[in-house]
C-alpha positions as CSV (number, residue, x, y, z in Angstrom):
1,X,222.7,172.3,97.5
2,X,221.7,169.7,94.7
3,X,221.1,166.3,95.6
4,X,222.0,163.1,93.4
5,X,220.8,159.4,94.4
6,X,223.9,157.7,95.5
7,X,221.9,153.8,96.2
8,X,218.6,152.7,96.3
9,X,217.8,149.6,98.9
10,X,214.7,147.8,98.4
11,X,212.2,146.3,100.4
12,X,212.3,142.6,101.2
13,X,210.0,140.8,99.9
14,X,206.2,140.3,101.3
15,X,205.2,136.7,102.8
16,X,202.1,135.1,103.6
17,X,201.9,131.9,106.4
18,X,201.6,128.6,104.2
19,X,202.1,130.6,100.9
20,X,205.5,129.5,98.9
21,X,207.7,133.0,97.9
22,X,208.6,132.8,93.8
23,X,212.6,134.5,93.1
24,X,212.9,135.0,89.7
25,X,216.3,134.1,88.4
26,X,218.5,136.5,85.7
27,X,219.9,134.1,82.7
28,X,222.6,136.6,82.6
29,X,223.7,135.6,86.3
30,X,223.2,139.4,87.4
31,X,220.0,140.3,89.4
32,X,217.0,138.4,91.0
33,X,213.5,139.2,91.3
34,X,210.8,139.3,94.1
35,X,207.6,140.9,94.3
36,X,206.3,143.5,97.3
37,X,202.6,144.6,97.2
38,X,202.2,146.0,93.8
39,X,206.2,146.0,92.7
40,X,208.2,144.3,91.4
41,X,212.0,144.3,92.7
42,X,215.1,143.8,90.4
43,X,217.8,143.1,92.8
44,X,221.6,143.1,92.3
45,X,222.7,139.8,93.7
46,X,225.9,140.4,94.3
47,X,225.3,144.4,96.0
48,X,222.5,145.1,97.5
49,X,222.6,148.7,97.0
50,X,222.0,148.7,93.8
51,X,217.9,148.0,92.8
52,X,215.3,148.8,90.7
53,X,211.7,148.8,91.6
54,X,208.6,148.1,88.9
55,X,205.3,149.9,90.0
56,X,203.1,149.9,86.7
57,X,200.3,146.9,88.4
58,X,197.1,148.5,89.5
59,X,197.4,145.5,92.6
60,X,199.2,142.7,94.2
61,X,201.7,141.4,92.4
62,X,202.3,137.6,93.1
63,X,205.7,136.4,90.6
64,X,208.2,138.0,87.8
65,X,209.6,135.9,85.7
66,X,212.8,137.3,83.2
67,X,212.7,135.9,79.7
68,X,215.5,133.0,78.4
69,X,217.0,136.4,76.7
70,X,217.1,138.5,79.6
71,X,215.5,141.3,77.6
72,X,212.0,141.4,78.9
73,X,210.2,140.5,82.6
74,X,206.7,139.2,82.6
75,X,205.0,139.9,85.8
76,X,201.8,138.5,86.9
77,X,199.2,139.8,89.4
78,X,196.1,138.5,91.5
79,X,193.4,140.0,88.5
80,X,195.4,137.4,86.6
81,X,196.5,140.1,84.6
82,X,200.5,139.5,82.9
83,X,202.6,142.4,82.1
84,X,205.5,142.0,79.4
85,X,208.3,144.9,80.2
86,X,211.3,145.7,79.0
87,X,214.2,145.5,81.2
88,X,217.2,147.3,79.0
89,X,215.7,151.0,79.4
90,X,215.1,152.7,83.0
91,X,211.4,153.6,81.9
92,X,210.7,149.4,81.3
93,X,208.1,150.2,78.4
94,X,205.6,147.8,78.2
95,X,205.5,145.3,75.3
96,X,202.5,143.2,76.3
97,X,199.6,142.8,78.8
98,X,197.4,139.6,78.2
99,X,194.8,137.9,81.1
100,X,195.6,134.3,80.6
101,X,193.1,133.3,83.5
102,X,190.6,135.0,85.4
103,X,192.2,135.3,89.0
104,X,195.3,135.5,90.6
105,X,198.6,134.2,88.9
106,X,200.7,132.2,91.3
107,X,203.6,131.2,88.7
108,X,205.0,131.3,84.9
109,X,208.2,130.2,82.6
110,X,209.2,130.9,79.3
111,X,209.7,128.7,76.7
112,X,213.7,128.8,75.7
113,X,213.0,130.2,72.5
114,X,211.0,133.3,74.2
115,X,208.1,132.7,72.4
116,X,205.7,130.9,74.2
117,X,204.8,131.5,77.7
118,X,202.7,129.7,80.3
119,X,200.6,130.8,83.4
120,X,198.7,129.3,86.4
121,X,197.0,129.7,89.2
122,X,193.6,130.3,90.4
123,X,191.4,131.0,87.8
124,X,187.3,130.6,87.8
125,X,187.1,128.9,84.5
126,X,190.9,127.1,84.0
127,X,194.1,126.9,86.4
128,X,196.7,127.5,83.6
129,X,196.9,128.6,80.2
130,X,199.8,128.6,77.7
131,X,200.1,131.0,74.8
132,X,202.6,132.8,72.3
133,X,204.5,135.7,73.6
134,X,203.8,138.5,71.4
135,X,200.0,137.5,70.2
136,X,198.5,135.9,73.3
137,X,197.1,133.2,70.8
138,X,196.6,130.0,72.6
139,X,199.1,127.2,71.8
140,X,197.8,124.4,73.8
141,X,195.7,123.7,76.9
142,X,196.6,123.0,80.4
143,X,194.0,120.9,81.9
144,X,193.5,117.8,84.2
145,X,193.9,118.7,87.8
146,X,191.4,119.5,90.0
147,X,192.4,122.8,92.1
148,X,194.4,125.3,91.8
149,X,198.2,125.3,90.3
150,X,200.7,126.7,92.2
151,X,204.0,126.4,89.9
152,X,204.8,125.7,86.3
153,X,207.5,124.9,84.1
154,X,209.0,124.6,80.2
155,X,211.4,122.0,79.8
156,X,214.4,124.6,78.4
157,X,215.5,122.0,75.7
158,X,212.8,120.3,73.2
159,X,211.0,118.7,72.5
160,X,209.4,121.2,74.7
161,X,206.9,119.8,78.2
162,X,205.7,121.6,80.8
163,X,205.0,120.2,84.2
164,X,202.7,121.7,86.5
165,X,202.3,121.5,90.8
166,X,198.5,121.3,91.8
167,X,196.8,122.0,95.7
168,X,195.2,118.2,93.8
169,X,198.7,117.0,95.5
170,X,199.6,116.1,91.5
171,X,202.1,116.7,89.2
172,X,201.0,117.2,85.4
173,X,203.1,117.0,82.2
174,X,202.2,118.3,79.0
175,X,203.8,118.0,75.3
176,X,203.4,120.0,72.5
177,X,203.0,122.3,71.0
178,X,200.2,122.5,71.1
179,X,200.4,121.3,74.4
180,X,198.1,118.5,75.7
181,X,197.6,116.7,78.5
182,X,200.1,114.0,79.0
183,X,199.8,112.3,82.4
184,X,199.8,112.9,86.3
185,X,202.6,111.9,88.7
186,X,200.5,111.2,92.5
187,X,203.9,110.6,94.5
188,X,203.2,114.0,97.1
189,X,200.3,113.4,99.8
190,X,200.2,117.5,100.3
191,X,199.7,120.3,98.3
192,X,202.3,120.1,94.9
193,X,204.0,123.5,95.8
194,X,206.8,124.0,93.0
195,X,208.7,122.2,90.2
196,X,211.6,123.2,88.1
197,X,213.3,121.5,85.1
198,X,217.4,121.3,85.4
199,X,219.2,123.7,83.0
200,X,219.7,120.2,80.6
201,X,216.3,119.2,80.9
202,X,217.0,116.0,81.6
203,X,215.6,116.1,85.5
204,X,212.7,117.8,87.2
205,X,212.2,118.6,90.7
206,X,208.9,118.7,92.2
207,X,208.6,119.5,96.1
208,X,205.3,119.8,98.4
209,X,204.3,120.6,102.2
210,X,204.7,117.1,102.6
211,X,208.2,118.0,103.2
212,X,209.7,116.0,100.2
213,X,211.6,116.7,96.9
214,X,210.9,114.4,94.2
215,X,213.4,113.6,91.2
216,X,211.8,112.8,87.4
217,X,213.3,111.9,84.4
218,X,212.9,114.9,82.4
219,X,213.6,113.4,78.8
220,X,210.8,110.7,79.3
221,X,208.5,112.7,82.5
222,X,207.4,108.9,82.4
């Protein structure tokens, strides 16, 4: 009797009280990523049937993040530790590993051109650092808040900024490149727990365990 795999279903993914889940969105509109442990899960969004599970990370696996191309995933762990994948061939060859920070990695975004990229989180000496794709050559610095990131963002459209959520209860703006330090926004009173430019770049959305959702202008981030 031979045997064929008719569909795969994957695990859901793996929460933590207090701690915020990252989805990773396709540009393509297809699938959807989570993490579980140390995998990464491709979803279909439309059938759940059909998955794909990335198991290359030696441990935990905190967000995966596909590339403004849809070509390549970039998954980051709790060594701090980002892999660059492919996503077109079954095997999902690696292109990259870098360790932006030294500790785990809570969040990262592409820049719309795919190459620069930007990771935070909870690092000994730094909470974030931005660099170039296929080098890892540092293109800025991401600086000025006190404790830990926990989300990140590149404006999609330029010139480019990213905006960053700190456990500081600040938001952080950058321009560049090379990126510097731009200002802080103090309007949460709890932990800064994610942010996210609109597809236009013209807003960003910032929201915290305070319970709120804040709205910026993301043309100015003034």
């Amino acid at each position: 009797m031979s045997y064929s795999n008719k569909y795969t279903w994957a695990a859901l993914p793996r929460t933590a009280r207090g701690t915020p889940l990252v989805l990773g969105g396709d540009p393509k509109g297809k699938n959807f990523l989570y993490t579980n442990g140390n995998s990464v899960i491709i979803r279909d969004i439309e059938n759940p049937e059909i998955s794909d599970t990335y198991t290359e990370h030696s441990c935990q696996v905190n967000v995966a993040k596909y590339s403004p191309s849809g070509f390549y995933i970039s998954s980051g762990d709790i060594s701090g530790k980002i892999r660059i994948w492919d996503t077109v061939n079954k095997e999902h060859i690696l292109k990259n590993e870098f360790q932006p920070i030294g500790g785990p990695i809570k969040d990262i975004a592409w820049s719309a051109d795919n190459q620069r990229m930007v990771a935070v989180g909870e690092g000994r000496e730094r909470f974030g650092h931005v660099f170039m794709s296929e080098t890892g050559t540092s293109v800025g610095e991401i600086s000025g808040q006190s404790k830990p990131i926990n989300s990140v963002d590149f404006k999609p459209t330029r010139p480019f900024r990213i905006v960053t959520a700190s456990e500081d209860n600040t938001l952080a703006v950058f321009e560049g490149p090379p990126f510097k330090f731009k200002c802080t926004k103090q309007e949460h009173t709890r932990f800064a727990q994610a942010v996210r430019y609109s597809p236009d770049g013209s807003l960003f959305a910032s929201a915290g365990f305070d319970g709120k959702i804040f709205l910026f202008d993301g043309a100015t981030s003034g």
